[in-house]
N, C-alpha and C positions, 0 to 999 in steps of 0.2 A: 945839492943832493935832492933826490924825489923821495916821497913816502908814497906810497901804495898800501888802501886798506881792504882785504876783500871781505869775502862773508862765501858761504860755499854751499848756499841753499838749490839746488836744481830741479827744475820741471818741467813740462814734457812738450809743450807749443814752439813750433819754429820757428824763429826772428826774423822781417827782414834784414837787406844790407843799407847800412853798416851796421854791424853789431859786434859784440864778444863772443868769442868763443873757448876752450881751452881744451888741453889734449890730455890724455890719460898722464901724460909724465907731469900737470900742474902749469904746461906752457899757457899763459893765459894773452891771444892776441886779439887788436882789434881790426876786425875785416873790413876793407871800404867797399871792396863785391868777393865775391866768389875768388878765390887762391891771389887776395892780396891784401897784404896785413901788415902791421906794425905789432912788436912784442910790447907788451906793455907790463908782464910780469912772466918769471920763470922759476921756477922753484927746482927745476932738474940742471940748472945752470947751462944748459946746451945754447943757449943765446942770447947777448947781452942785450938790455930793456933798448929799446930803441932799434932791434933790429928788423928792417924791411926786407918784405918779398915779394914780386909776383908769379910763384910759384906754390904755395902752400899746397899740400893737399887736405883740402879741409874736410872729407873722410877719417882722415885721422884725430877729428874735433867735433866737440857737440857744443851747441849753443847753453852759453854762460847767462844766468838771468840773475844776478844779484849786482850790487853798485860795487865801482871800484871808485876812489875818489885818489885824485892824485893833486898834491901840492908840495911846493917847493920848504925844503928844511931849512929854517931860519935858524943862524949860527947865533 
């Protein structure tokens, strides 16, 4: 199992690539350049964590400036 912690502070300076981004529905992916990305959180459930694309239109996304930390659940 992954845990994902976010924080959801935003502001207003561009990123370069790679960075986060996330979309009005809470998709939060991380971009390696322009329209390709791996999901790394979804709160609208439209994509399961680990899903890639090279297609995104990242129009649909603004750059995410707060830490997500991911580790693994220890049973």
């Amino acid at each position: 199992m992954i845990q994902a912690t976010v924080n959801t502070n935003q502001k207003s300076r561009s990123l370069p690539y790679p960075k986060l981004m996330i979309s009005v529905e809470g998709t939060i992916v991380l971009f390696k350049e322009r329209s390709i990305g791996v999901v790394l959180l979804d709160d609208s459930c439209s994509y399961n964590i680990g899903f890639h694309s090279a297609t995104w239109d990242t129009n649909a996304f603004k750059d995410y400036y707060e830490a997500i930390t991911l580790q693994n659940d220890i049973p």
